[in-house]
C-alpha positions as CSV (number, residue, x, y, z in Angstrom):
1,X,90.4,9.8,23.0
2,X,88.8,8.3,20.3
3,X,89.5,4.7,21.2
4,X,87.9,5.8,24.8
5,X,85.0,6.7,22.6
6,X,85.1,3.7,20.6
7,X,85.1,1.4,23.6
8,X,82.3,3.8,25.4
9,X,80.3,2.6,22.1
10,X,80.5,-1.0,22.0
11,X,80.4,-0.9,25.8
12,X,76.7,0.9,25.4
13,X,75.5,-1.4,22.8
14,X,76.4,-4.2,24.5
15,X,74.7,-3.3,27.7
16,X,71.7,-2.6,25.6
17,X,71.8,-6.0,23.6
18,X,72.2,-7.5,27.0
19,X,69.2,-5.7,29.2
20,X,66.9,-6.6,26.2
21,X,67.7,-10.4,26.2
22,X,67.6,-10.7,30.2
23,X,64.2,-8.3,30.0
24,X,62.5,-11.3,27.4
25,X,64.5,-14.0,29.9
26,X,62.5,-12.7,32.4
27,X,59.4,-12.5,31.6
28,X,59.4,-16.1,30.1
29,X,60.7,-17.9,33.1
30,X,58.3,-15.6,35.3
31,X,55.5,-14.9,33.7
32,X,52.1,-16.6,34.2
33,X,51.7,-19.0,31.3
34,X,48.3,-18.9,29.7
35,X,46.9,-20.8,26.4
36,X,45.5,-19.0,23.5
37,X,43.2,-20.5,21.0
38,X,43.7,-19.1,17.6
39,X,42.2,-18.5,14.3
40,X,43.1,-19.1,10.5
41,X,44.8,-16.2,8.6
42,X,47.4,-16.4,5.9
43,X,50.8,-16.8,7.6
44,X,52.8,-16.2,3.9
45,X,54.6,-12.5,3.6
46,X,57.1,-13.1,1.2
47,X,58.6,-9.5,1.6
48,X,59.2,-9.8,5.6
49,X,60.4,-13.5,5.7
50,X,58.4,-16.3,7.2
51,X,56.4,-16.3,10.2
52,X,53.1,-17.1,10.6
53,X,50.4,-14.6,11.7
54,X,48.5,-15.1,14.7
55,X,44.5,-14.0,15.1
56,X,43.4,-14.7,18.4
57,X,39.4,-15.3,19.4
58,X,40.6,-12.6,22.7
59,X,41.2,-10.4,20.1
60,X,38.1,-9.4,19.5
61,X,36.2,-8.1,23.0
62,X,32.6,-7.3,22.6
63,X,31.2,-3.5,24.2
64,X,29.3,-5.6,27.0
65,X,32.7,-7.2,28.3
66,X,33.8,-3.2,29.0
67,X,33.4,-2.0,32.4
68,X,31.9,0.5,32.5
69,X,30.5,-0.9,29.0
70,X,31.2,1.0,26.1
71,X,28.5,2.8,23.9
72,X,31.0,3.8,21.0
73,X,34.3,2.2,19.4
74,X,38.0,3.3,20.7
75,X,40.4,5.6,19.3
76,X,42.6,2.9,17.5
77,X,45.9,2.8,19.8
78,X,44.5,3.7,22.6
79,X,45.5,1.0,25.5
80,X,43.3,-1.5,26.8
81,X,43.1,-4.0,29.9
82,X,42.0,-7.5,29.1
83,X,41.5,-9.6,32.0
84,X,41.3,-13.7,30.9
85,X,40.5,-16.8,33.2
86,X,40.5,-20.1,32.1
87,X,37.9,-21.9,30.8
88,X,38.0,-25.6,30.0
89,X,41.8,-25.8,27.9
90,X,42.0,-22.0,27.1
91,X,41.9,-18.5,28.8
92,X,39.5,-16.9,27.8
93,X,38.0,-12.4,28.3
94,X,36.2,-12.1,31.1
95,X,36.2,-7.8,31.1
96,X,38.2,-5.3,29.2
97,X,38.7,-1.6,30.5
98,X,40.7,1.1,29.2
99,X,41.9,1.6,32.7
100,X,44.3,-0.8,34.8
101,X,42.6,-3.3,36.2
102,X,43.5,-5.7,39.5
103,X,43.1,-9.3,38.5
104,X,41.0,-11.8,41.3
105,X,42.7,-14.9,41.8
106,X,43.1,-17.1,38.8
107,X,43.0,-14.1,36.7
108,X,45.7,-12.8,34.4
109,X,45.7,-9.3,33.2
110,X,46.8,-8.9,29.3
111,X,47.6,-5.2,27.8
112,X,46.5,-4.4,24.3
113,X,45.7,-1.8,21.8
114,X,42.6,-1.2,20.0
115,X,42.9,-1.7,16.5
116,X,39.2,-1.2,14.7
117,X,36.0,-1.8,16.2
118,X,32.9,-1.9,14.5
119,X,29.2,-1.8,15.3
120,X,26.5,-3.5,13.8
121,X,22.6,-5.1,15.0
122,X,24.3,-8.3,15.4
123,X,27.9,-7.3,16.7
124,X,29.4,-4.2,18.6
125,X,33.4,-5.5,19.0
126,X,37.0,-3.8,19.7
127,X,39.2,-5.9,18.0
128,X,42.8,-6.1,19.7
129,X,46.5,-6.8,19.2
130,X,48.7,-7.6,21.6
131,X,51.8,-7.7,20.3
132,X,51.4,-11.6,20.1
133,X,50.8,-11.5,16.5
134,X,53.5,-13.1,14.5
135,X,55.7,-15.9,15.3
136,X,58.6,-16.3,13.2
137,X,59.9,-19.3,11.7
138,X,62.6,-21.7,9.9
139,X,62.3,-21.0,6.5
140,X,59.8,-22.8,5.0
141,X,57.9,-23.6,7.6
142,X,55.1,-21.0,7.6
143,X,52.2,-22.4,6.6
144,X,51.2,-24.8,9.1
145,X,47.8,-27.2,8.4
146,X,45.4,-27.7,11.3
147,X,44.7,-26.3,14.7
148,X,47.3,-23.1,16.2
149,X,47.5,-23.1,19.7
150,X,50.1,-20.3,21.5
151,X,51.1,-20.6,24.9
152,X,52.0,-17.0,26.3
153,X,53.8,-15.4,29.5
154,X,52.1,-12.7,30.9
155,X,53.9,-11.2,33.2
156,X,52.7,-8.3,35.9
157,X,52.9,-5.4,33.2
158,X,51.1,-7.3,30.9
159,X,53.0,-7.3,27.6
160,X,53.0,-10.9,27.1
161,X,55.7,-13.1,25.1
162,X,54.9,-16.1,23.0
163,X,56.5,-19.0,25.0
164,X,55.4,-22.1,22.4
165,X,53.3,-22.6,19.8
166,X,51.1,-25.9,19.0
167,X,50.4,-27.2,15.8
168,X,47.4,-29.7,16.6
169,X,49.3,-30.1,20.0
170,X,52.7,-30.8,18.8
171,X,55.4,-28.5,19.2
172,X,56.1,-25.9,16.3
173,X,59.0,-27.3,15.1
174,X,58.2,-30.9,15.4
175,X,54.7,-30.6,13.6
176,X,56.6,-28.6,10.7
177,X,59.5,-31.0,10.6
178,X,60.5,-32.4,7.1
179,X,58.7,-28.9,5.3
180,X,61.7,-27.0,5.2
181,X,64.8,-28.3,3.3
């Protein structure tokens, strides 16, 4: 009985590890691939390990790009729509709605969360994650110099997967190459 149990066990677990990986396999090879432009933060966490952190200029979506357009911030968590076409090299938010929005051709529709938002005369802005955040790393390699590009698979839900990052428009890896020993 118990090494029925036993094998019930690892059984489940492997099931589980397996449905996870062919889940992210999935929505890598068939997601629609969009590029991100990033900006600076501090990629070093010494407690966590190394990855670099990712800010991304989507991330933070003015009142106006709302429909209907918003008067006051979000609960933080609360689930947003972000809809991005491309313009010139990058995608880029063309509306953002806390209700699930059809994308027009072109169009790609990312889900996020609301994080903060703050108004002031100048700005009114959500800012957003979308689990795109952190991309981890070799060891030694997470403090990249110059400009962070991320290539991303969105696929139909919306929770999007980092596919590739660019340092200055080299691969991760090969940009970093000779930093970790």
């Amino acid at each position: 009985m118990k090494l029925k149990l036993l094998i019930l066990v690892l059984a489940l677990q492997t099931a589980w590890i397996l449905g996870t990986t062919f889940v992210q396999e999935r929505v890598l090879a068939g997601g629609k691939v969009v590029l991100l432009e990033t900006r600076p933060v501090d990629p070093r966490d010494l407690i966590r390990g190394d990855y670099v952190i990712l800010n991304y200029k989507i991330s933070d979506v003015a009142f106006d790009r709302f429909s209907p357009a918003l008067t006051n911030g979000l609960v933080p968590g609360e689930t947003v729509y972000v809809v991005l076409e491309p313009r010139g090299e990058f995608h880029e938010v063309a509306l953002a709605s806390t209700n699930r929005i059809t994308p027009a051709a072109g169009q790609v529709v990312l889900k996020g969360h609301s994080r903060s938002w703050w108004n002031s005369a100048a700005q009114h802005t959500v800012h957003l994650e979308y689990g795109l955040e952190r991309y981890y790393v070799r060891e030694g390699t997470g403090n990249p110099r110059g400009k962070i590009t991320v290539q991303a698979a969105v696929p139909n839900s919306g929770q999007a997967q980092i596919k590739a990052v660019f340092v200055d428009g080299k691969p991760y890896a090969e940009a970093m190459k000779g930093l970790a020993q």
